[in-house]
C-alpha positions in Angstrom: -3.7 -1.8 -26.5 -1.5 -4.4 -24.6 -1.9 -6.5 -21.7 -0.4 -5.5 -18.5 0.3 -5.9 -15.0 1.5 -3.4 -12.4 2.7 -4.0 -9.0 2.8 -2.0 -6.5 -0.1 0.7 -5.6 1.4 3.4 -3.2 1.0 7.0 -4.0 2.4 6.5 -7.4 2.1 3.8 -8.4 -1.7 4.0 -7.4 -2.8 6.3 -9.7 0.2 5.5 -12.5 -1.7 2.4 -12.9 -5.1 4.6 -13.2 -3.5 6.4 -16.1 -2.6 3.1 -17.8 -6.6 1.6 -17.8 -7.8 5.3 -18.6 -5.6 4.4 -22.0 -7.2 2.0 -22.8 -4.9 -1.0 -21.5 -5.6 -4.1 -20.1 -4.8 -3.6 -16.1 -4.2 -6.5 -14.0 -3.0 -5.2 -10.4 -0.9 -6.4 -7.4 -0.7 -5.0 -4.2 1.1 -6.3 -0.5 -2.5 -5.1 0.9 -5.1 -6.7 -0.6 -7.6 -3.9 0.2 -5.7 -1.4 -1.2 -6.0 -3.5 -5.1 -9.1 -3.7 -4.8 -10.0 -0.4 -3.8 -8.3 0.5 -6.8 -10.8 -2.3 -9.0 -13.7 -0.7 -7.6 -12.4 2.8 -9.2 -11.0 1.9 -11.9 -12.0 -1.6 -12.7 -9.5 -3.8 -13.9 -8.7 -7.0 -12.2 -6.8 -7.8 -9.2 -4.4 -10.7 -8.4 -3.3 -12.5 -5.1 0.4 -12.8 -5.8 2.7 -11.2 -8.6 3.0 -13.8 -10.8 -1.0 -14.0 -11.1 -0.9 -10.8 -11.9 2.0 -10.9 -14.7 0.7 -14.0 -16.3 0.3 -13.3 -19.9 1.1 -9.9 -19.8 2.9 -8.0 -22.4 4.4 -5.6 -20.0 4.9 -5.8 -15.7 5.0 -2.7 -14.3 6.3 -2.4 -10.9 6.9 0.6 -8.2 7.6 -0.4 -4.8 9.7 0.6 -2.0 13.2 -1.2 -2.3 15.7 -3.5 -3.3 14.5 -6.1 -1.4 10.9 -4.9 -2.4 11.9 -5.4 -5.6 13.3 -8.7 -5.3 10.2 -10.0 -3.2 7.8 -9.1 -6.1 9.9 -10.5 -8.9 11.8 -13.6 -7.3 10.6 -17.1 -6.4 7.8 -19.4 -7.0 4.9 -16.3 -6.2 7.1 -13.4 -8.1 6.4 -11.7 -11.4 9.3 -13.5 -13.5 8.0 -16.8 -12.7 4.4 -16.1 -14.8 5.6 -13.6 -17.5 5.8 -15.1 -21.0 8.9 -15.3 -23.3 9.2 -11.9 -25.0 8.0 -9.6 -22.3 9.3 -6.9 -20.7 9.3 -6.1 -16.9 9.8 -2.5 -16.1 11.0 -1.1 -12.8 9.7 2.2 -11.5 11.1 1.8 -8.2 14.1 3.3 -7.4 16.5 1.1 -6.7 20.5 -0.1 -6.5 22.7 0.0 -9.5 23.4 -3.9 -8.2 19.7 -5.0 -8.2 18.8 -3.8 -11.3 22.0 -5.2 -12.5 21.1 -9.1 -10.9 17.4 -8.7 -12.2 18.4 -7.5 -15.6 20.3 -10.7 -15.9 17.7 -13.2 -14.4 15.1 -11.6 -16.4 17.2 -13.0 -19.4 17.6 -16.3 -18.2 13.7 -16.4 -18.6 13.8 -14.8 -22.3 12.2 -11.8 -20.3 13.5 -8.3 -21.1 14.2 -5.9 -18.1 13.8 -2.0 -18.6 14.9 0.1 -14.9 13.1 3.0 -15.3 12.7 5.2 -12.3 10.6 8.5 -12.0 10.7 12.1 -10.8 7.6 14.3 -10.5 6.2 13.3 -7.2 3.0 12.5 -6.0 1.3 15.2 -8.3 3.3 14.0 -11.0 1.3 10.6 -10.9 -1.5 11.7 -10.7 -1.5 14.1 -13.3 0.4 11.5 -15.6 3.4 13.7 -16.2 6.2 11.9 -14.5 9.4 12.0 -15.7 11.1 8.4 -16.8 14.5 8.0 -17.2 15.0 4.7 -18.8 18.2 2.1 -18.8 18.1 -1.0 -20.8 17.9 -2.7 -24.6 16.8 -0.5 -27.3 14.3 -2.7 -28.2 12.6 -3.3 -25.2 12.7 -0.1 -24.5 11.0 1.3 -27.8 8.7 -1.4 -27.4 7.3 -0.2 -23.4 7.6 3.7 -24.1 4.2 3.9 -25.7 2.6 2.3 -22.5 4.7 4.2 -20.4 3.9 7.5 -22.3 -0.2 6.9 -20.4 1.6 8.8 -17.1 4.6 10.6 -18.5 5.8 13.9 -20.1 9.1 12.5 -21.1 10.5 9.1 -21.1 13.8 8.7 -22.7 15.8 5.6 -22.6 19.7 7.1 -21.7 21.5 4.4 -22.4 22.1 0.6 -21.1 20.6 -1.2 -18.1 21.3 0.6 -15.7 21.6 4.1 -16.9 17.9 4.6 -15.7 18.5 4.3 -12.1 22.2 5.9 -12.3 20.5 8.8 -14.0 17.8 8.8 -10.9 20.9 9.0 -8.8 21.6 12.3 -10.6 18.2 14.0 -10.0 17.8 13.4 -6.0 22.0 14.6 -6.0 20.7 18.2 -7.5 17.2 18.2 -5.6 19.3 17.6 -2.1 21.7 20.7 -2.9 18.5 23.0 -4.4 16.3 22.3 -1.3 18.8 22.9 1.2 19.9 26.3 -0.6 16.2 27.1 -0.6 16.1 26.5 3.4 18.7 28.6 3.7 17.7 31.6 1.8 13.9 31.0 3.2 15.9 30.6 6.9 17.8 33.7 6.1 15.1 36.0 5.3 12.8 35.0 8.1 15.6 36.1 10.7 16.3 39.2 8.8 12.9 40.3 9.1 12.0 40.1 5.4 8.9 39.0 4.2 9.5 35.4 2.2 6.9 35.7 -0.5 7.9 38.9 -1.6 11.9 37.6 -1.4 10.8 34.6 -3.3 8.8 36.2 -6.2 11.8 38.9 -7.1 14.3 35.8 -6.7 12.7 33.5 -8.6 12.6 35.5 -11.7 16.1 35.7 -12.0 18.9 33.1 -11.6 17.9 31.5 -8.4 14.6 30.0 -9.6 14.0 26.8 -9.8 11.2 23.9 -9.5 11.3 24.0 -5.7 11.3 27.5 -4.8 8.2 27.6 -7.1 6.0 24.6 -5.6 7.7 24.1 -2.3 8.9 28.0 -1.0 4.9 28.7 0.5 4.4 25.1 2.6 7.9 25.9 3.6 6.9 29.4 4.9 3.9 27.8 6.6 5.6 25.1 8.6 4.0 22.1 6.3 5.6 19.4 5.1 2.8 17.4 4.3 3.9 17.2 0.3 5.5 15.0 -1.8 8.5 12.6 -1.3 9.3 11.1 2.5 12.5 11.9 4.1 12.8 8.5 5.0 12.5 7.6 1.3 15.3 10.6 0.0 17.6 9.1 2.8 16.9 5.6 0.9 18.1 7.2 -2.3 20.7 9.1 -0.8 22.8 6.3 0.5 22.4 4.7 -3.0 24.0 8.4 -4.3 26.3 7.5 -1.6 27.4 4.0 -2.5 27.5 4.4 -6.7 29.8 7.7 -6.2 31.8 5.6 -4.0 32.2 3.3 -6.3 32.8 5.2 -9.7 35.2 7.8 -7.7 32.3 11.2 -8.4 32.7 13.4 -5.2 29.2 14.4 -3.7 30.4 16.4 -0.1 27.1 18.7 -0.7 25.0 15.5 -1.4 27.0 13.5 1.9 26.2 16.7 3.6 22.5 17.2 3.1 22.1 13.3 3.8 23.7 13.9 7.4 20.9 17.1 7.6 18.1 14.6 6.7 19.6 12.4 10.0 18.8 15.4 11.6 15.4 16.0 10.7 14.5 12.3 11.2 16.2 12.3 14.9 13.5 15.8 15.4 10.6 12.8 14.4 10.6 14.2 10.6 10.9 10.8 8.7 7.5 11.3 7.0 7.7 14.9 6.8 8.3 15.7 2.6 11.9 16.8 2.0 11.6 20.6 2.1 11.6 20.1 6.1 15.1 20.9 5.9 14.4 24.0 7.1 12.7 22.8 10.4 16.4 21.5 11.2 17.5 25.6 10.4 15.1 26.7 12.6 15.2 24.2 15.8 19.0 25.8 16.0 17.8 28.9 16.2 
């Protein structure tokens, strides 16, 4: 069992780090509210640290999901960040998703330490992480890699390392492109139905036996029917990713109108007061146009 730290205790990486003590691993945690680390002692035992490089020193692996780039930076960087207490030889692992051009900068002053630097963002939402079957896409050295799969394996169903730093988060940058198309055809259909006068749970279970199925019609088309949007991942956060999307497909010339689209619909549901609703609230913008 190794030794590790992990940074970072919002709704994922709250109970992610739960999964790594049920293991068997050695958890030291960090967390911006102190309350919030040691609520998660009390329940899971463990120990708790006051800043991230307590928490990282001497640990085999530094796990870390936070909010942003500049998150990111903050818990890694400086006197008090991770990088400054990790040994020579271990490997810091991002969860967050983040930039192209942070994970880039950290993978590089993580070397400069003899520290290895796997980006490895996630998809499977909040019920993901707590069930431990998240989805990690993983950029980085081979060897570093192979060697923090295992721990990462105590909260996923599939890690795979796609190719060199980087690839993790670029491959992230894939998955919220497709989800932003799917849950805005979804509102649509759902949208389209409702004014026709059909009933949506008996369109959806015909529709989603056939071509037009997918993981959000199955888990997202009831709270969608009911008006809740109480689930999963934050507009405010998808916007976040979106304007990475945004930037990277600027940059390597990929043309994303349906993604640049749906980002602009987002605007709209955060200018209705939306931010926190999940992202299947695009159809609340549908229906405030009547």
């Amino acid at each position: 069992m190794a030794k590790t730290a992990f940074l970072g205790l919002g709704v994922m990486g709250y109970p992610m780090a739960g999964h790594l003590k049920a293991k068997g691993h050695e958890v030291c945690v960090f967390n911006r509210t102190a309350a919030k680390a040691k609520s998660w002692v009390d329940e899971h035992g463990g120990k708790a640290a006051g800043t991230p490089r307590q928490a990282a020193d001497g640990a085999d692996f530094v796990m870390a999901c936070v909010g942003n780039d500049d998150d990111l930076r903050a818990v890694c960087l400086g006197a008090d960040g991770a990088f400054a207490g990790m040994k020579e030889g271990s490997v810091f692992v991002d969860h967050t998703t983040v930039s192209a051009q942070v994970t880039a900068e950290l993978y590089e002053k993580a070397a400069e330490q003899g520290v290895s630097f796997v980006d490895a963002p996630i998809s499977g939402g909040q019920a993901g992480a707590e069930n431990g079957v998240l989805s990690v896409m993983c950029g980085g050295d081979l060897t570093s890699f192979e060697a923090a799969e295992p721990v990462i394996a105590s909260y996923a169903r599939i890690c795979r390392r796609i190719g060199e730093s980087g690839a993790g988060q670029k491959t992230k940058m894939c998955n919220q492109i497709a989800i932003a198309g799917l849950v805005q055809g979804l509102s649509e259909a759902l949208h389209f139905a409702e004014k026709s006068g059909l009933d949506g749970r008996a369109v959806v279970e015909v529709i989603s036996q056939g071509a037009a199925g997918s993981w959000q019609m199955e888990n997202r088309h009831e709270t969608m029917l009911d008006d809740v949007f109480q689930h999963g991942f934050a507009v405010d956060w998808m916007r976040k990713d979106l304007g990475i999307c945004l930037e990277a497909a600027d940059e390597v010339g990929a043309s994303v109108p349906v993604t640049a689209l749906v980002d602009q619909f987002y605007k709209d549901i955060q200018r209705l007061g939306g931010g926190r609703w999940d992202t299947s609230s695009l159809i609340k913008r549908l229906r405030a146009m009547g």
